[in-house]
N, C-alpha and C positions, 0 to 999 in steps of 0.2 A: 602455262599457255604462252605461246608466241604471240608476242605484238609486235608485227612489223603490218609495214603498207602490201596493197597489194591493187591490181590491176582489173577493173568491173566497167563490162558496158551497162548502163542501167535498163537499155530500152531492149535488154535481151536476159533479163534477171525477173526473179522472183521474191519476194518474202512469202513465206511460209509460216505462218501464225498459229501453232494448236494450241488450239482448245482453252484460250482465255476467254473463258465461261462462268459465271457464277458460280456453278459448281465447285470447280476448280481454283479459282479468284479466293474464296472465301476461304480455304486451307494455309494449316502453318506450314508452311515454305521454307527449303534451304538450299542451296546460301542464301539465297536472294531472293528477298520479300516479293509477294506475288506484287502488290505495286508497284513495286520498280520496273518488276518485267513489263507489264501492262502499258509502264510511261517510254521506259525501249522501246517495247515493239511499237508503240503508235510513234515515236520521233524517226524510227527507220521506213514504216510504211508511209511518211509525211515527205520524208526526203524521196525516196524511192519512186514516191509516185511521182511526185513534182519535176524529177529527170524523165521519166517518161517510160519509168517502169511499173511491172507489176505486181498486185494484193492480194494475198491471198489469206485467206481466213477462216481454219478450220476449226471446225467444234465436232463434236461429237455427242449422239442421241440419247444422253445416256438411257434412258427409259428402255432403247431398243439395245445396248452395249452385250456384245458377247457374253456370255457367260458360261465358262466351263468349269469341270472339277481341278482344282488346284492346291497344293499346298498351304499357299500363304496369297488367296485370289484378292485382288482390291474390287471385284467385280461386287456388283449390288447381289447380295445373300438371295436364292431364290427362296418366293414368297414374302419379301419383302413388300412393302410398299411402294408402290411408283412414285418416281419423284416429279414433284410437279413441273409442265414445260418450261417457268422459267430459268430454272438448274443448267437447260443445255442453250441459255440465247450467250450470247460475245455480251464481254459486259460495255456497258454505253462510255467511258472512256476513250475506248480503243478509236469511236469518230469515224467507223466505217461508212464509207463511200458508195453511192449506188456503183459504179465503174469497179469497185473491188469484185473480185471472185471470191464467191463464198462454195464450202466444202462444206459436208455432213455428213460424216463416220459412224458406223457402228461396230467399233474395234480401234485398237491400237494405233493401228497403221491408215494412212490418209490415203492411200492409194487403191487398194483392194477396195473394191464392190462402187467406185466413184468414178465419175467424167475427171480426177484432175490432169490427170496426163493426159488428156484429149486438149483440154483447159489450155494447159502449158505450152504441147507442142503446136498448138494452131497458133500461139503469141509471140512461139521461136524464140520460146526460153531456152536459155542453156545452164543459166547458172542459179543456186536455190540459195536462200539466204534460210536457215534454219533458227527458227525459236522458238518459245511456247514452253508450255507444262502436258508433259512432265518428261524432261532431257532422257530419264533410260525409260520412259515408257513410247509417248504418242511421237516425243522427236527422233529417238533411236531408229522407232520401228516404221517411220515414214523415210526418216534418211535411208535407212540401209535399203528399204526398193526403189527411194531416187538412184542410188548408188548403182544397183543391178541394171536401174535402165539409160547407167550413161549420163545423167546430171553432173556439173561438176556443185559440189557442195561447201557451202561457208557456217560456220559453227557459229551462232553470237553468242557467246558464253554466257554474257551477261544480260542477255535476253534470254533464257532461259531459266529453268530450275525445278527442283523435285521435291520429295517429299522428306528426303534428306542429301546432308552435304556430299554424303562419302560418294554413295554412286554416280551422283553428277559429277564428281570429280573425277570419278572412273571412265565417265565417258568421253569427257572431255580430256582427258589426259591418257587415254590408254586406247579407246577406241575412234572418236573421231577425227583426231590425227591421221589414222590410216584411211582414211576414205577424203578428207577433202582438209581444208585449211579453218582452222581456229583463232578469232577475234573477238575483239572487246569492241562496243557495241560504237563507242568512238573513232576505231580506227574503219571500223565498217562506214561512217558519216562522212569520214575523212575519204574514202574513197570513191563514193557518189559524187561527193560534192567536186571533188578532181576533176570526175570524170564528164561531167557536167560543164566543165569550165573547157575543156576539151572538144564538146561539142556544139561550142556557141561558135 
């Protein structure tokens, strides 16, 4: 991963949060412990918001979640048991804001069957800061329809993570490179906070 600085209006940006839910929070993680993530994304949505940008915060139903025939599906077994509402709330951590935009997926991808690109483009976002769980699952497959619709995208490596190391390192090293720029969650602070000082 490239750590270098890079150049962000805040009050034309986004953070992108999937799915730091109970659910998901309570899973062994890797590389990087779902806490850690949890404590990234809420110091990026902290700075973020305080320059005069915006929250966003998705989760997903799981109760309602896709479920197709797959190989090797992580979808809930049908005829399972539903799992109870609190599986899909953000877990109380994160210190979300009435002012935040919240999202509610039932699928992969944050964007299909959702207001967030309504969300976005009424706020005159242009740039998405990408995290959350699960990097090749809910952040992959939300990036790559930011991508389609002209977002420019920021990777927080270390605000994110998956279910194992290898493919989040796949994605982070082999795929989202080609769509937009990849950061450590400091040099992402580092660049609010620049930017911030710029327009006092």
């Amino acid at each position: 991963m490239q750590i270098q600085h890079f150049d962000i209006n805040p009050r034309q940006a986004a953070l992108i949060s999937i799915d730091l839910q109970n659910s998901n929070v309570a899973r062994q993680l890797a590389p990087h412990a779902a806490a850690d993530v949890v404590q990234r994304g809420k110091r990026i949505a902290d700075s973020l918001r305080k320059a005069g940008g915006t929250v966003v915060w998705v989760r997903v139903d799981v109760a309602a979640l896709l479920s197709l025939p797959a190989d090797a599906s992580i979808s809930r077994p049908a005829g399972s048991p539903v799992p109870p509402p609190e599986f899909s709330e953000l877990v109380p951590e994160l210190e979300v804001q009435p002012a935040d935009v919240r999202i509610t997926k039932r699928q992969w991808g944050a964007f299909y069957g959702t207001d967030l690109d309504q969300q976005l483009r009424r706020r005159g976002i242009k740039t998405l800061l990408m995290s959350g769980i699960a990097t090749n699952f809910g952040v992959e497959s939300t990036a790559r329809a930011a991508f389609d619709r002209g977002y420019e995208l920021v990777f927080v490596e270390d605000a994110m993570t998956s279910l194992a190391a290898e493919p989040h390192d796949f994605a982070n090293q082999q795929v989202f490179p080609r769509m937009g720029r990849v950061r450590s969650t400091e040099v992402v602070l580092e660049a609010i906070a620049a930017a911030g000082q710029q327009q006092r």
